[in-house]
C-alpha positions, 0 to 999 in steps of 0.5 A: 392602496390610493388606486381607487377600486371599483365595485360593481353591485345589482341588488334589485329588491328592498331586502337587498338594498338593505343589505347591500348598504351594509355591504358597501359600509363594510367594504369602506372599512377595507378600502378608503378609495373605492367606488360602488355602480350598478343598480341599487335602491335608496340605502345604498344610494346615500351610502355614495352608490351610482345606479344605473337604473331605478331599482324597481325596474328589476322588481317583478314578482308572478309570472306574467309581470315578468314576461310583460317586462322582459324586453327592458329587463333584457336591454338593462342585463346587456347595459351591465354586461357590455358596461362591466366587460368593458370597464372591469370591477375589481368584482361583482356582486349580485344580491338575491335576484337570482333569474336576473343575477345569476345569468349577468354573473356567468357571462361577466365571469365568462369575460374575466371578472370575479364575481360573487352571489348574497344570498342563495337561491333555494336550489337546496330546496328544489330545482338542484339542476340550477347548480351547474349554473351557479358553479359556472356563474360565481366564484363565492357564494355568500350564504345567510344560514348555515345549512345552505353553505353546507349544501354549496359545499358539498357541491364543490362550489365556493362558500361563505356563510355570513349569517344573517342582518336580522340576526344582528339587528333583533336582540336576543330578547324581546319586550312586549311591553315596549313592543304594544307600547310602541304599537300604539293599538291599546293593548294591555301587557295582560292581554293575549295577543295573536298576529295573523300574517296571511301572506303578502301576495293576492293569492295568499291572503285570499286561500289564507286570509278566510280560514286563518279568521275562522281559526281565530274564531274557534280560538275565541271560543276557549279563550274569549279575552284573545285580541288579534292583530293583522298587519298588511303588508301594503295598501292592496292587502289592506283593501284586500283583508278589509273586504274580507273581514266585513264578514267577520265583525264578530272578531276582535281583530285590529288591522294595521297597514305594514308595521310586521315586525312591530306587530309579531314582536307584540305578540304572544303567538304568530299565525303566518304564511310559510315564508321569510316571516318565519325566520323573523318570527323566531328571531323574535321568540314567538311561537308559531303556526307555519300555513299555506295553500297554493292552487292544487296543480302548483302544489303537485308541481312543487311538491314532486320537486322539494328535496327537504323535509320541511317548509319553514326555516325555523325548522330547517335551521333546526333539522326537526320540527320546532313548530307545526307547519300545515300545508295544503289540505292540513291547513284547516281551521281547526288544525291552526286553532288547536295549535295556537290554543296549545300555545296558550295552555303549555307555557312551558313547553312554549317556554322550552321553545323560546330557548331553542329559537334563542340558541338558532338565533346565536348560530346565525348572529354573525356580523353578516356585513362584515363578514361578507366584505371579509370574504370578498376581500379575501376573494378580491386579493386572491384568497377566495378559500373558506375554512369547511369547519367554520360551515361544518361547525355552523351546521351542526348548531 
């Protein structure tokens, strides 16, 4: 092809500007001339990406930033909308974003344009309604974990699953040693070591932050050579959890700002807030207590709604409970140091559990960029099909 081809891409967070420059990698691979616009963050601007707009303009989190920038997020929607319609990409592609994404994609489809969604929305968690939308918006759906491309299947809309980058970047196997040396925190490999990750948002760190110290406390009364290490996830959670622990001096906990993965890789056992570190936790072996607590009316709200099993993705990866998830009026000091103290006290049950978030690993290890520019190209070429077994045989991993 010496056509150029144009893609149009809208990836308004971080996480998928890491993973639309895996994309726009893969799709060079398939088209020597092809050219990539929309809005995009600094790994795909060096990948050669034209952005319309800064991509923090689309990174609003909450309820009330939203509202507050809902004007410009409207005026950047009908930029792309009337830019795309006009001047038609071979296709698009939304990355995450889904209350921004998902209507931008419905109205370029609507206008002729093939159109593709990374990364589901967890419509097969709650709000299952938003699915007549997904179906009307997009012609693939791009799935990071297996049992999510099941559920798009079974609802008659378009499906890849593609696994996950995480899964392609961590190895099989991880070295603590290497981890606590990198780390740079003093850390003998004899040592026992647990990470608390209490959340990356105000409120979490605020319900979760006190009763994940107290937790640590309890712990060290059995084992009093324990170390803890709390990584924050920016510098308003540092300030944050550094105020807080002033009212625990007793404890040998080391605050760190950001560095997650470096810490949950050092570490012999995760205490975290129910999330995507959950997935990254496994991905690096570690047992874990899952946490969270949300304001009592937010909880009755979202728990009417949830139509799986479980909270965390380990867990649903699995379709059992691999590790202990404590929600809400379970999330107790006692209850999180029980858990980590069993850790401690059943190497080899923790070991047993290693081998199953090894096998998880495995399943998800896909070569995710690749194979969604793969499926992309199948769609761009008139051949957007997915094989079902190739979802059914992920699924049953």
């Amino acid at each position: 092809m010496t056509q150029t081809l144009k893609v149009g891409i809208v990836a308004g967070e971080a996480s998928g500007d890491i993973l639309g420059a895996g994309l726009i990698r893969a799709l060079k691979k398939h088209y020597p001339h092809i050219e990539f616009a929309g809005i995009g963050g600094p790994r795909m601007l060096a990948e050669g990406f034209h952005s319309f707009f800064p991509q923090d303009r689309l990174a609003v989190m909450g309820l009330i930033e939203p509202l507050k920038r809902l004007p410009e997020l409207l005026r950047i929607r009908r930029f792309l909308v009337e830019h795309f319609s006009e001047q038609q990409p071979a296709v698009f592609i939304g990355i995450d974003s889904p209350d921004f994404n998902l209507t931008l994609e419905e109205k370029l489809h609507d206008s002729g344009v093939k159109t593709v969604h990374y990364v589901s929305p967890s419509v097969w968690a709650w709000r299952q309604s938003r699915i007549k939308k997904i179906r009307r918006a997009v012609d693939l759906m791009l799935t990071l974990l297996p049992f999510e491309a099941k559920f798009y299947q079974d609802q008659a809309v378009p499906v890849q699953f593609v696994g996950h980058t995480l899964a392609d970047d961590i190895p099989l196997q991880t070295d603590i040693a290497l981890a606590r040396e990198k780390l740079k925190l003093d850390l003998p490999t004899d040592t026992p070591v647990v990470a608390l990750l209490p959340g990356s948002r105000q409120g979490e760190v605020e319900r979760l932050g006190p009763v994940f110290y107290q937790a640590a406390r309890l712990c060290l009364k059995q084992r009093p050579g324990l170390r803890f290490v709390l990584p924050a996830a920016s510098g308003q959670r540092y300030r944050q959890i550094h105020q807080q622990l002033s009212e625990y001096s007793d404890l040998p906990v080391t605050l760190v700002q950001g560095q997650s993965h470096e810490v949950m890789a050092a570490a012999d056992a995760v205490v975290l807030a129910s999330g995507t570190t959950a997935l990254e936790a496994m991905l690096l072996k570690k047992p874990m207590v899952v946490s969270y607590k949300m304001g009592w009316l937010s909880y009755k709200i979202i728990s009417a709604m949830l139509k799986v099993p479980y909270v965390s993705l380990p867990n649903l990866l699995a379709g059992e409970e691999l590790v202990p998830e404590l929600i809400q009026k379970d999330a107790t000091p006692e209850a999180i140091a029980a858990q980590v103290l069993e850790f401690f006290a059943n190497p080899q049950e923790v070991a047993e559990l290693k081998e199953r978030f090894i096998q998880l690993h495995d399943s998800l290890r896909c070569n995710a960029s690749a194979t969604a520019a793969a499926a992309i190209v199948k769609l761009i070429e008139g051949d957007g099909a997915v094989p079902s077994e190739r979802i059914e045989e992920h699924a049953q991993t």
